[in-house]
Backbone as CSV, one residue per row, in Angstrom:
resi,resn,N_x,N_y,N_z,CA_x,CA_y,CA_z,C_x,C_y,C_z
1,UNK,3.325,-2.283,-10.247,4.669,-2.813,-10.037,5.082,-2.561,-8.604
2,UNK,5.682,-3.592,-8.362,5.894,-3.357,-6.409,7.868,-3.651,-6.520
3,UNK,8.310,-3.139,-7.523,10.049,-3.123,-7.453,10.150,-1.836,-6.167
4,UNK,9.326,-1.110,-6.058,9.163,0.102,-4.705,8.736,0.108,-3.537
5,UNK,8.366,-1.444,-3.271,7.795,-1.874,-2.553,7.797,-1.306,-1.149
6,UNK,9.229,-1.558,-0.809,9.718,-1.344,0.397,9.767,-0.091,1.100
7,UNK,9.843,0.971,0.034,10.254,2.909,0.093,8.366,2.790,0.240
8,UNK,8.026,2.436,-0.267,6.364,2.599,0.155,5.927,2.285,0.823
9,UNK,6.200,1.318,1.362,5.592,0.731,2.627,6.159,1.881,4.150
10,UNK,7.313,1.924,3.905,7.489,2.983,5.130,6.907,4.222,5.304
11,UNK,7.041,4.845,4.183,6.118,5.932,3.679,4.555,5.722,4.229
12,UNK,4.114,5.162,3.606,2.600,4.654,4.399,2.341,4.651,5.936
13,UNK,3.613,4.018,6.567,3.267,4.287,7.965,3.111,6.090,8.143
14,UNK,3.904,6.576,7.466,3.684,8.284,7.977,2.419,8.586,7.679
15,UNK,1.710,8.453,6.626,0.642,8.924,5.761,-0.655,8.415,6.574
16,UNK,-0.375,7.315,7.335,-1.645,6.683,8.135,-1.668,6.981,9.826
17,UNK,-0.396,8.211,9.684,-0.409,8.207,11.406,-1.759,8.638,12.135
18,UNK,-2.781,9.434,11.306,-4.348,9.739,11.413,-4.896,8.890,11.459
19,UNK,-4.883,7.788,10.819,-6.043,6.930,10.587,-5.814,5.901,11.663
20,UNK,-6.534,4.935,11.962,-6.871,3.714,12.858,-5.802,2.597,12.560
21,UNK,-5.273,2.234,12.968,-4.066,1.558,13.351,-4.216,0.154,13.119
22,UNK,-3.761,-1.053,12.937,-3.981,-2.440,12.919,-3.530,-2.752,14.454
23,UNK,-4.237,-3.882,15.211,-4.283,-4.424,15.998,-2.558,-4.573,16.393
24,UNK,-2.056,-3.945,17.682,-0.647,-4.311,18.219,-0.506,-5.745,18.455
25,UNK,-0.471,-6.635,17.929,-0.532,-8.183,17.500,0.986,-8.473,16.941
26,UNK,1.811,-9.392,17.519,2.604,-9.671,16.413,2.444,-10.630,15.150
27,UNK,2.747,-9.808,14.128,2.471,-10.368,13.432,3.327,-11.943,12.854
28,UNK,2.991,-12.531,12.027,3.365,-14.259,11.926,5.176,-14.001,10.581
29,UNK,5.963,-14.209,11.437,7.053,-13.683,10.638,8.450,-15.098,11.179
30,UNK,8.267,-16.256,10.899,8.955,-17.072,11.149,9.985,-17.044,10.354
31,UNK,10.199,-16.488,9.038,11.374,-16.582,8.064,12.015,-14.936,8.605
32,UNK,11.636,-14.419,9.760,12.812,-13.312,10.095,13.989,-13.359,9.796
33,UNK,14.803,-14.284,9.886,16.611,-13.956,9.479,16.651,-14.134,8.327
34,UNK,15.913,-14.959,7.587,15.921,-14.857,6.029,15.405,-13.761,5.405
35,UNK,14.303,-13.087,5.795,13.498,-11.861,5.042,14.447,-11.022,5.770
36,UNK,15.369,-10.992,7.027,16.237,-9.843,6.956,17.566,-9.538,6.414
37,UNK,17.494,-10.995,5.743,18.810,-11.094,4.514,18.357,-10.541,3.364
38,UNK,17.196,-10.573,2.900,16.318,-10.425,1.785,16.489,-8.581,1.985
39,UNK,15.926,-8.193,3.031,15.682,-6.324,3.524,16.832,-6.049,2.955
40,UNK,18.496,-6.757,3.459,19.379,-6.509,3.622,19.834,-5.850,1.977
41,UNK,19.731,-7.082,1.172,19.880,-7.222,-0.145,19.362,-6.137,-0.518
42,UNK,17.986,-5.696,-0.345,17.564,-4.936,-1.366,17.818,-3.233,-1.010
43,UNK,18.443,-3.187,0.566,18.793,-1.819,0.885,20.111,-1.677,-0.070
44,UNK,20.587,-2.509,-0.117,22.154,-2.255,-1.400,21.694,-2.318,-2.117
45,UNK,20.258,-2.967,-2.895,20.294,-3.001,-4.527,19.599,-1.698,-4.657
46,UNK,18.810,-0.474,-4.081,18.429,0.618,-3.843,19.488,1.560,-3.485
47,UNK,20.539,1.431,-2.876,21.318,2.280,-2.221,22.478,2.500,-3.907
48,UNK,23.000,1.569,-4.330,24.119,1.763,-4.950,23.490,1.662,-6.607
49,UNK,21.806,0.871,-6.830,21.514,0.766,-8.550,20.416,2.103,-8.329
50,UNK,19.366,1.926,-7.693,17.862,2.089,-8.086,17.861,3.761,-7.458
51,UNK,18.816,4.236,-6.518,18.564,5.243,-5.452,19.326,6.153,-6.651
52,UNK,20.620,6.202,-7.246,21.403,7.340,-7.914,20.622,7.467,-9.371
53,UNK,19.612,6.354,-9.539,19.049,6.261,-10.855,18.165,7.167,-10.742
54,UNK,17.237,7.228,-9.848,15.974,7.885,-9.561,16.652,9.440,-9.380
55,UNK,17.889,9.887,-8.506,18.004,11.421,-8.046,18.430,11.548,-9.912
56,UNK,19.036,10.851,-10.593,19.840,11.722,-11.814,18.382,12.176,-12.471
57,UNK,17.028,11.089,-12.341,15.859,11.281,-13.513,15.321,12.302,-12.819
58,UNK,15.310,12.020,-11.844,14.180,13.370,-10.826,14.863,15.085,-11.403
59,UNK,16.181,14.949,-11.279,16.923,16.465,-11.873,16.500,16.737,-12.724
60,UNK,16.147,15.685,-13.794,16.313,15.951,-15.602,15.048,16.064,-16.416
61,UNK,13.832,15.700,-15.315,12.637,15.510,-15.510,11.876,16.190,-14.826
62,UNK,11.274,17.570,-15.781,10.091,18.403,-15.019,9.058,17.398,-13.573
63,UNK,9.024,17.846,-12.655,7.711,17.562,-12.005,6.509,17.329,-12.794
64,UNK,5.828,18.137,-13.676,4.655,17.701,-14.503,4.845,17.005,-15.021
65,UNK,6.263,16.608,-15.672,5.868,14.960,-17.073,6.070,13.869,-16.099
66,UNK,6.558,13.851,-14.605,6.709,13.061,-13.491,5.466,12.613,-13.350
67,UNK,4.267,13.551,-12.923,2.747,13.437,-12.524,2.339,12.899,-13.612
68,UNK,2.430,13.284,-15.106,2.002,12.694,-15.891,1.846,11.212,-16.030
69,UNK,3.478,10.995,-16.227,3.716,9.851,-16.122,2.942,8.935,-14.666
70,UNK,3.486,9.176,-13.549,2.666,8.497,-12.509,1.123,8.433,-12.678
71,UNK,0.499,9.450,-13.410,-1.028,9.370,-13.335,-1.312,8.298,-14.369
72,UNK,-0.103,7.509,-15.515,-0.442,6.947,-16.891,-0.408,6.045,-16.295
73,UNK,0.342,5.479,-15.443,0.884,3.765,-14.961,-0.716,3.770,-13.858
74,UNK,-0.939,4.930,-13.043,-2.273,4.324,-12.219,-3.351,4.416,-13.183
75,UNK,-3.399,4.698,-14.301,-4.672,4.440,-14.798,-4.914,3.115,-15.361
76,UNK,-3.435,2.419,-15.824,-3.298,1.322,-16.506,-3.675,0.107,-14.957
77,UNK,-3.546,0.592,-13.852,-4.659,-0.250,-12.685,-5.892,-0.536,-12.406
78,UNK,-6.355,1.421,-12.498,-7.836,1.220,-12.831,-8.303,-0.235,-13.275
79,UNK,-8.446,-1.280,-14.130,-9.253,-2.824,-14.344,-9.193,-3.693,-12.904
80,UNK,-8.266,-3.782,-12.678,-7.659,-4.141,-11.462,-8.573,-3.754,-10.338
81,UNK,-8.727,-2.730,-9.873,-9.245,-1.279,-8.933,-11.480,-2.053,-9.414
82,UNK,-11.281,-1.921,-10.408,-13.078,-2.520,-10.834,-13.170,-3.698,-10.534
83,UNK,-12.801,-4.772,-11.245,-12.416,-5.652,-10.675,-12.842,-6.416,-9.385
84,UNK,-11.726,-5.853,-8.322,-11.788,-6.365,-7.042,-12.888,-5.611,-6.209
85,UNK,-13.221,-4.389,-6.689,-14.343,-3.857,-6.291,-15.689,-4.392,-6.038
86,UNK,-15.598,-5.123,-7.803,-16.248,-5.746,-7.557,-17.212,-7.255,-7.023
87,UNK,-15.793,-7.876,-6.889,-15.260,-8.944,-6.017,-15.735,-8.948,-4.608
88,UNK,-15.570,-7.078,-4.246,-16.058,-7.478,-2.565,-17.467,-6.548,-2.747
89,UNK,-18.354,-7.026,-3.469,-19.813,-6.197,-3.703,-19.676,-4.905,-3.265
90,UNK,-18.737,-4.484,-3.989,-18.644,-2.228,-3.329,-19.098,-2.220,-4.844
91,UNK,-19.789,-2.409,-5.188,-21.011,-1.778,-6.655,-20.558,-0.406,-6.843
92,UNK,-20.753,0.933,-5.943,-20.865,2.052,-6.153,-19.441,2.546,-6.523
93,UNK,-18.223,1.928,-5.562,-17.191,1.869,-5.403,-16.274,1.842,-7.032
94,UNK,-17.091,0.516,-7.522,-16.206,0.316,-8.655,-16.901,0.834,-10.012
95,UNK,-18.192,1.482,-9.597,-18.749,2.224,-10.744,-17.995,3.783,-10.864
96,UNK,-17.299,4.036,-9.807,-16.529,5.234,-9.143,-15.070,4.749,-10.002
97,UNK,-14.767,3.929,-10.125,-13.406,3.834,-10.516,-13.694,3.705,-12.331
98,UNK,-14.864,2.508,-12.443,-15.422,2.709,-13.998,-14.997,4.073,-15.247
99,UNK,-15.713,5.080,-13.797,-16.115,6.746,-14.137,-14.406,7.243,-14.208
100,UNK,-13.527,7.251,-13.778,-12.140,7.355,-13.323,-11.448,6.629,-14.937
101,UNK,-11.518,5.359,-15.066,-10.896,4.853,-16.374,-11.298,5.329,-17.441
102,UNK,-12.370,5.578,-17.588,-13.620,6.251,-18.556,-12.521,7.750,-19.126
103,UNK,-13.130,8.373,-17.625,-12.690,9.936,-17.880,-10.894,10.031,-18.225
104,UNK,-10.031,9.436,-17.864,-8.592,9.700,-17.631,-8.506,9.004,-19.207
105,UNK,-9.123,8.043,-19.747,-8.638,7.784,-20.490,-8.422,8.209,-22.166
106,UNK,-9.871,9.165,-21.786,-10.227,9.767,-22.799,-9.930,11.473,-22.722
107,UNK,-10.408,12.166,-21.389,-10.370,13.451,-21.431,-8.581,13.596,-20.887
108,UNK,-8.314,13.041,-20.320,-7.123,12.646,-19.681,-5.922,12.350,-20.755
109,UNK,-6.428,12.356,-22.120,-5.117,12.022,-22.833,-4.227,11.067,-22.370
110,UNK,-5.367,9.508,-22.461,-4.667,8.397,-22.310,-4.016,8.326,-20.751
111,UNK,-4.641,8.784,-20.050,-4.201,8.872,-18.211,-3.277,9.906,-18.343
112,UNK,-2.567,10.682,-18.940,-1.390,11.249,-18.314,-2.251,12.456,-17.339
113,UNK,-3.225,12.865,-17.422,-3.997,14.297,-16.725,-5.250,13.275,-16.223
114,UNK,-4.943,13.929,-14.424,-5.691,12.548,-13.732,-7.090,13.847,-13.241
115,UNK,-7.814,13.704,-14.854,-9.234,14.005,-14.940,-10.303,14.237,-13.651
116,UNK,-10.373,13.146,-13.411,-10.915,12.402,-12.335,-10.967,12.766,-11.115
117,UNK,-10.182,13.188,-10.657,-9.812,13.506,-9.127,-10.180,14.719,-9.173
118,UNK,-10.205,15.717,-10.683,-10.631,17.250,-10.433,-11.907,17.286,-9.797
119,UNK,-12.873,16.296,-10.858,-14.125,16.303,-11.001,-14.478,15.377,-9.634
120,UNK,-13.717,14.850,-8.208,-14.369,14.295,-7.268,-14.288,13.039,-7.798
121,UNK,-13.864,12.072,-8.347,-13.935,10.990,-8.269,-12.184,10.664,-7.948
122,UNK,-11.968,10.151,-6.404,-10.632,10.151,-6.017,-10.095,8.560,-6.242
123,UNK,-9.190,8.369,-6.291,-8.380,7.148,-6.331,-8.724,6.150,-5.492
124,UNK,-9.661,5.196,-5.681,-9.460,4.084,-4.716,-8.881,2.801,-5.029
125,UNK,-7.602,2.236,-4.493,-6.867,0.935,-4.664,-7.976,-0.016,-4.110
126,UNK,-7.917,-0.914,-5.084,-8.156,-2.590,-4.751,-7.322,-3.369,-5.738
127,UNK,-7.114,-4.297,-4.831,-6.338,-5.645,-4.966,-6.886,-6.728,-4.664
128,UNK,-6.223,-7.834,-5.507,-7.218,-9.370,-4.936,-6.608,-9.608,-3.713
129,UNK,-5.501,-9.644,-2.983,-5.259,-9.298,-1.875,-5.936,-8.997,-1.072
130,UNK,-6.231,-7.507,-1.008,-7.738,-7.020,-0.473,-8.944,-7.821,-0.549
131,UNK,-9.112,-8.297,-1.670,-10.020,-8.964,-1.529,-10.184,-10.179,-1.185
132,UNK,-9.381,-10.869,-0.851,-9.094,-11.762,-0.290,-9.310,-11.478,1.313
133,UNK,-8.566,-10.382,1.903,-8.769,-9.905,3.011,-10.027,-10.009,3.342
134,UNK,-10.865,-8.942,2.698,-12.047,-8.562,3.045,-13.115,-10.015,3.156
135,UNK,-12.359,-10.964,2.354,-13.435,-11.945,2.583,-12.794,-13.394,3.875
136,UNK,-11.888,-12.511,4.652,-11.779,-13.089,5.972,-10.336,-13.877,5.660
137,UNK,-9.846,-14.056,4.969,-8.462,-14.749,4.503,-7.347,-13.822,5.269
138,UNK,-6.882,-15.035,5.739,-5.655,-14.371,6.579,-4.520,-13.918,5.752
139,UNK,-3.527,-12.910,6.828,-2.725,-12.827,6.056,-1.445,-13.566,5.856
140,UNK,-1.329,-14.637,6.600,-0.321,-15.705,6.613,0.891,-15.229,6.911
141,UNK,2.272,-15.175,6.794,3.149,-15.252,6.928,3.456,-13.987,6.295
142,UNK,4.214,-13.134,7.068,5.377,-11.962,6.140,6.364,-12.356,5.569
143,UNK,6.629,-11.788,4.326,7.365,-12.030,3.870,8.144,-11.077,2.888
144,UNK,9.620,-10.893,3.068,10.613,-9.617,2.016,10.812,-10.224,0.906
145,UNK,10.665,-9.920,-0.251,10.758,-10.805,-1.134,12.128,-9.799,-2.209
146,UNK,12.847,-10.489,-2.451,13.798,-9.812,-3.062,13.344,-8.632,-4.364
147,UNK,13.834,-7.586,-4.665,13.435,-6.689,-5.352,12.055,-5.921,-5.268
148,UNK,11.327,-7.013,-4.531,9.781,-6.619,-4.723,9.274,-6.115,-3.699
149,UNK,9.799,-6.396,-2.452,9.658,-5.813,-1.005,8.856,-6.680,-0.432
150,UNK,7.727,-5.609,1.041,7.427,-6.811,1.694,6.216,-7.274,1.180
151,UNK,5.597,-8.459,1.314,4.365,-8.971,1.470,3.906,-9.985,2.339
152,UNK,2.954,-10.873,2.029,2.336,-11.737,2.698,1.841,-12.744,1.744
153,UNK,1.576,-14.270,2.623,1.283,-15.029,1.592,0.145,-14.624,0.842
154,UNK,-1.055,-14.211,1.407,-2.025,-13.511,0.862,-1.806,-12.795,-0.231
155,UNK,-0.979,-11.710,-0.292,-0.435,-10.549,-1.018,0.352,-10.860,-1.760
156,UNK,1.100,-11.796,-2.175,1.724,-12.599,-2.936,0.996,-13.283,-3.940
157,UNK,-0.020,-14.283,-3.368,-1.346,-14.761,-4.419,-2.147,-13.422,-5.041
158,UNK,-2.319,-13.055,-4.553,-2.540,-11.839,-4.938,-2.136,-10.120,-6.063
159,UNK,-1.074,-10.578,-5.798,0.099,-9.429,-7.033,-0.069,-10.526,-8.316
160,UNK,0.382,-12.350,-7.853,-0.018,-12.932,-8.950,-0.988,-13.047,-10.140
161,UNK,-2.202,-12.803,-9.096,-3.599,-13.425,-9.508,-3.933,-11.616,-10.523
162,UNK,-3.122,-10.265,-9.512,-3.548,-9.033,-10.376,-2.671,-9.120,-11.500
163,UNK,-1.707,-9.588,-11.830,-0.850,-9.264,-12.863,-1.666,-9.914,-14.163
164,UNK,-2.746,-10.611,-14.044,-3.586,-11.357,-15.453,-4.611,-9.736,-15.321
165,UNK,-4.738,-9.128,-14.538,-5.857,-7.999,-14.739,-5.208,-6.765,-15.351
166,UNK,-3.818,-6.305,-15.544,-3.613,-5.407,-16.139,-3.410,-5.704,-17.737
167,UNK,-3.975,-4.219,-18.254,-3.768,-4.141,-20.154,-2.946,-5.148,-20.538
168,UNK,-1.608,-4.886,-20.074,-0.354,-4.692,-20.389,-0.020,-6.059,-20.706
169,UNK,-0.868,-7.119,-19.834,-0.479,-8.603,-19.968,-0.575,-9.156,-21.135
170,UNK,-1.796,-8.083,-21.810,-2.445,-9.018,-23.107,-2.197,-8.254,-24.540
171,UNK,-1.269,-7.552,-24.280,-0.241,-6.538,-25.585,0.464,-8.204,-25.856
172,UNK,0.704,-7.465,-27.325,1.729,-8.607,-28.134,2.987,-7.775,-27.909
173,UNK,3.660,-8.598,-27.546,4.925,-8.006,-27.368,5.918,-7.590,-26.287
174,UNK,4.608,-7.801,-25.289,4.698,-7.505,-23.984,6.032,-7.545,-23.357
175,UNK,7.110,-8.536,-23.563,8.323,-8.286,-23.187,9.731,-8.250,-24.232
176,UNK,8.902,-7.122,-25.211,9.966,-6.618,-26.321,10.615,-5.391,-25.659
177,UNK,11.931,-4.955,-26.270,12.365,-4.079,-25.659,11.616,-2.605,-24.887
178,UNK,10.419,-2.320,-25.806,9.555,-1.088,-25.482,9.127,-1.492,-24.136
179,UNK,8.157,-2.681,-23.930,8.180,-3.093,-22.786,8.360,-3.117,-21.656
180,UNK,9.956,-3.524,-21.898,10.271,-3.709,-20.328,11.366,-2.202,-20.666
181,UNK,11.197,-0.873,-21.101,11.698,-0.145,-21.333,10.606,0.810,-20.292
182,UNK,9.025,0.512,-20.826,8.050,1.504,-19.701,8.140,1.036,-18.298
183,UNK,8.260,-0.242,-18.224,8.301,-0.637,-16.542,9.405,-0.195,-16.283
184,UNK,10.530,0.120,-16.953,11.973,0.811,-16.053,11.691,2.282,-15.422
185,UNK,10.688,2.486,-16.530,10.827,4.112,-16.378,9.783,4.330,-15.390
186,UNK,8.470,3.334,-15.086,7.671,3.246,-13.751,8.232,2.591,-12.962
187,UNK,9.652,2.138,-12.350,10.167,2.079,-11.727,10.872,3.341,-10.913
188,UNK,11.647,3.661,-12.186,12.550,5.060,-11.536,11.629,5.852,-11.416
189,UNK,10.637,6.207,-12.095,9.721,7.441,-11.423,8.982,7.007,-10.299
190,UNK,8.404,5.917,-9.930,7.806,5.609,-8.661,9.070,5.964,-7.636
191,UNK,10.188,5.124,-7.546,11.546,5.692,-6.783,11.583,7.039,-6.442
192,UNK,11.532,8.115,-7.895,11.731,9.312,-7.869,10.696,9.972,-6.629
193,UNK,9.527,9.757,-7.062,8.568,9.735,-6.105,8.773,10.374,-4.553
194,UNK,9.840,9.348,-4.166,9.737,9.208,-2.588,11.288,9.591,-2.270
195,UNK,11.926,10.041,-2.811,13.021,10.295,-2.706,13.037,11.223,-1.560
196,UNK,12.510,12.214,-1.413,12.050,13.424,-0.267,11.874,12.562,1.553
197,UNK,11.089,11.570,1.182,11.338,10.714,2.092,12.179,9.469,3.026
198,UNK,13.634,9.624,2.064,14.567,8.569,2.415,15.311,8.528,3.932
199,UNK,14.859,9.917,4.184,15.402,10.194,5.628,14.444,9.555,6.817
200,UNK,13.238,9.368,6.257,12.507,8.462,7.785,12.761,7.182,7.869
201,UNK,13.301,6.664,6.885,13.595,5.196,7.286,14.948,5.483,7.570
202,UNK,16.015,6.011,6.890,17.644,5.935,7.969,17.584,6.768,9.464
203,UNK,16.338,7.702,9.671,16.395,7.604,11.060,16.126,6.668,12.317
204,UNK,15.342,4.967,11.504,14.775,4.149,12.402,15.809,3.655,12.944
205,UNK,16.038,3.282,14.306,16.671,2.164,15.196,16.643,0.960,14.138
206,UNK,15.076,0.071,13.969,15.006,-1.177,13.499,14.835,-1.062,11.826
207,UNK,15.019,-0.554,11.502,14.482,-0.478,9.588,13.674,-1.531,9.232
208,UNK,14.103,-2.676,9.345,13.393,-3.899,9.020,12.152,-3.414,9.427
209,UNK,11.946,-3.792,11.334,10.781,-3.805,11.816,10.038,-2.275,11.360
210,UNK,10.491,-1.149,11.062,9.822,-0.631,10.759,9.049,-0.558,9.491
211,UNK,10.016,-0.981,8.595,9.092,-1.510,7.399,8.175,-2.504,7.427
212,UNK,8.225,-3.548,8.002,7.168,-4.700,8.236,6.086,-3.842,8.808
213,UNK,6.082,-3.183,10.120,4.854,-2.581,10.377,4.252,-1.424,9.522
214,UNK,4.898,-1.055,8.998,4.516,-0.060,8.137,3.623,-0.912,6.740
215,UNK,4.020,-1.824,6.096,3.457,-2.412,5.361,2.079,-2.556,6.022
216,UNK,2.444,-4.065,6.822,0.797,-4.114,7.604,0.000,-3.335,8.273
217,UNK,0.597,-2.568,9.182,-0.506,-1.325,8.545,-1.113,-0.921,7.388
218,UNK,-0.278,-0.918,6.331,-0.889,0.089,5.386,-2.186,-1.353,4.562
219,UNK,-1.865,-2.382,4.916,-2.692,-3.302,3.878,-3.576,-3.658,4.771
220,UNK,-3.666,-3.369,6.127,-4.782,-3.720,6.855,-5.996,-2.865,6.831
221,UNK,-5.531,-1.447,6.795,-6.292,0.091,6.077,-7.459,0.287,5.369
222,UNK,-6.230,-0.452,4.343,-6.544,-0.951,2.962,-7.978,-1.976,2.548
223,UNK,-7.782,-2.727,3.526,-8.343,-3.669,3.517,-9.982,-3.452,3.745
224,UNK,-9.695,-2.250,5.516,-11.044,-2.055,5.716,-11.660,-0.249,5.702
225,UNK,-10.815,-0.148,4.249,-11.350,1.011,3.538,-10.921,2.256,4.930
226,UNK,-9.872,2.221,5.761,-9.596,2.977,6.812,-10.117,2.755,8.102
227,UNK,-11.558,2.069,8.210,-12.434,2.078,8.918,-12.622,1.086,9.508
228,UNK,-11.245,0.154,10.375,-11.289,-1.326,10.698,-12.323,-1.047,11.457
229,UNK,-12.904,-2.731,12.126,-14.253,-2.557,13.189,-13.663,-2.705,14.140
230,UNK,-14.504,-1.957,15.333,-14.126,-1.418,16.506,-13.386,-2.984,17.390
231,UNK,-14.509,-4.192,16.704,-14.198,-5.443,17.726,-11.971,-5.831,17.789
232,UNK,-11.542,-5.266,16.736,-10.553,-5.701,16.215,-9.538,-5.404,17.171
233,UNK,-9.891,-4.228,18.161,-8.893,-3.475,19.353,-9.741,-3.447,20.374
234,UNK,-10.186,-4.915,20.699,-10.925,-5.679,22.164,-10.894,-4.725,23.117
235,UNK,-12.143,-3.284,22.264,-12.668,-2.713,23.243,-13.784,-3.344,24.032
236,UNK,-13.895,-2.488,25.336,-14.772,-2.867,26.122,-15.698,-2.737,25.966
237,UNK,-17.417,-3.578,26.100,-18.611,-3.149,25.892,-19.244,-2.313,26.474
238,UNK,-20.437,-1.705,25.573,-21.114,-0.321,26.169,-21.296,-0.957,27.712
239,UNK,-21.843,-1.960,28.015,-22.146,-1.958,29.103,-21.190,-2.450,30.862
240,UNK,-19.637,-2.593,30.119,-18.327,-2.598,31.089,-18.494,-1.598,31.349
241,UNK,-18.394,-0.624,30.004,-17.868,0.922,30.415,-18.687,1.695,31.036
242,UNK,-20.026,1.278,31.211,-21.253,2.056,31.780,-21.077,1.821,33.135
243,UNK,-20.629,0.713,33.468,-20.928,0.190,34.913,-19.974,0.564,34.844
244,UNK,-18.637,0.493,34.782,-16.926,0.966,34.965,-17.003,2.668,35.457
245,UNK,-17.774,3.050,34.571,-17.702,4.821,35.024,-19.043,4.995,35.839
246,UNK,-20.129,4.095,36.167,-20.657,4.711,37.270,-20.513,4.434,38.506
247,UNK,-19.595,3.350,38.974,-19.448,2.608,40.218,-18.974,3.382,41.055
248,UNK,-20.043,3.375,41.961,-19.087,4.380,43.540,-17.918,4.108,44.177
249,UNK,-17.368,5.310,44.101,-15.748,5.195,44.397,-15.806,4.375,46.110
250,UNK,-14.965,3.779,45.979,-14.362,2.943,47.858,-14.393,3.938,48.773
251,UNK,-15.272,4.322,50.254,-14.716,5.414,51.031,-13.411,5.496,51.227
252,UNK,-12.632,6.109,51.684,-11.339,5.735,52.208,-11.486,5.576,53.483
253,UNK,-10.139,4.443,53.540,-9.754,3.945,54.916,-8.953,4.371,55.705
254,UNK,-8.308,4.329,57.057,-7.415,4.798,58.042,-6.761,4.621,57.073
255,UNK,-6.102,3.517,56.706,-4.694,3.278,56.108,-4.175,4.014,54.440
256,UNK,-5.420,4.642,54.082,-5.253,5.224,52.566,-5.520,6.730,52.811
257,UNK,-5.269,7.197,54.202,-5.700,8.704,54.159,-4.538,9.068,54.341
């Protein structure tokens, strides 16, 4: 569920300040005054519904049935996570996540105890998004999408195309009250989540722009497993830089002494 979209995406920029960066490129954002009507909207529908909802549950709700809970909703991804894995031929990758649904679901008591991660097999996200990425598909246009935060046209086909890959689609009943009763409550606990963090985005100058980059960053990452290729930040070749650092310095002249 991406109703958190937005509190995550900023978040992510902190979490990736280590890792390799996406290309300083601007990115393709022609609906700006509209997606910053859209930002606008959803900082009030967070500020005055989704923000006092999350501090009252966070008080009233141990930390452990919190983790619990968060570890139940990512296991119900796990298909998703195999899936696209195996979409972009990472074989080992999604036999790794296999081992992850396997274990959480069974030793894990139905995901709530995230098994998995004790025993070394850590969390890896995929999305058709991603996979889409990975197989050279741009990311088209940014875009804030009301309630759901930011994305891209890519990432958009994409949340679509994953929402047929989770359990949950193919329950009878799927939008009976129980239903849309667990997605409230993986709402406010994802919210709850990040609550600790609400202060790095009201310290930004731009909020918007910082959320947009923060997103693309985090899905570009994503994309190339942390490890974009070097060509992507038009470094110079071994052999500029060879000749660049051995070239004999200019004597100096009357006029430079």
């Amino acid at each position: 569920m991406r109703l958190a979209g937005t509190l995550l995406a900023f978040v992510a920029l902190a979490a990736l300040s280590g890792c390799a960066h996406r290309p300083a490129d601007d990115p393709a954002d022609p609906l700006e005054p509209v997606n910053r009507a859209v930002f606008k909207f959803n900082e009030t529908a967070d500020r005055y519904a989704l923000r006092p909802v999350a501090k009252v549950y966070a008080d009233v709700t141990p930390a452990p049935a919190r983790e619990g809970i968060t570890n139940f909703f990512d296991n119900l991804q796990e298909p998703r996570n195999i899936l696209n894995a195996l979409l972009q031929a990472k074989f080992v990758q999604a036999s790794k996540n296999f081992g992850r649904l396997l274990l959480n679901t069974t030793a894990g008591l139905g995901g709530f105890i995230d098994v998995a991660s004790e025993v070394g097999l850590d969390k890896h996200e995929e999305g058709l998004g991603q996979t889409l990425g990975y197989w050279g598909v741009g990311e088209g246009w940014y875009l804030m999408l009301p309630l759901l935060g930011p994305s891209t046209n890519r990432d958009l086909v994409g949340f679509v195309g994953d929402s047929f890959v989770n359990p949950s689609f193919y329950l009878p009943g799927r939008y009976d009250v129980y239903a849309i009763s667990a997605n409230v409550v993986n709402l406010v606990n994802t919210r709850a989540n990040f609550l600790a963090a609400d202060g790095i985005l009201q310290q930004q100058f731009d909020r918007y722009l910082f959320v947009r980059t923060a997103y693309l960053q985090q899905r570009w990452s994503l994309i190339h497993d942390g490890n974009p290729p070097l060509e992507d930040f038009d470094l110079p070749d071994d052999e500029d830089s060879e000749s660049s650092s051995t070239a004999e310095p200019e004597p100096l002249t009357t006029a430079s002494k």
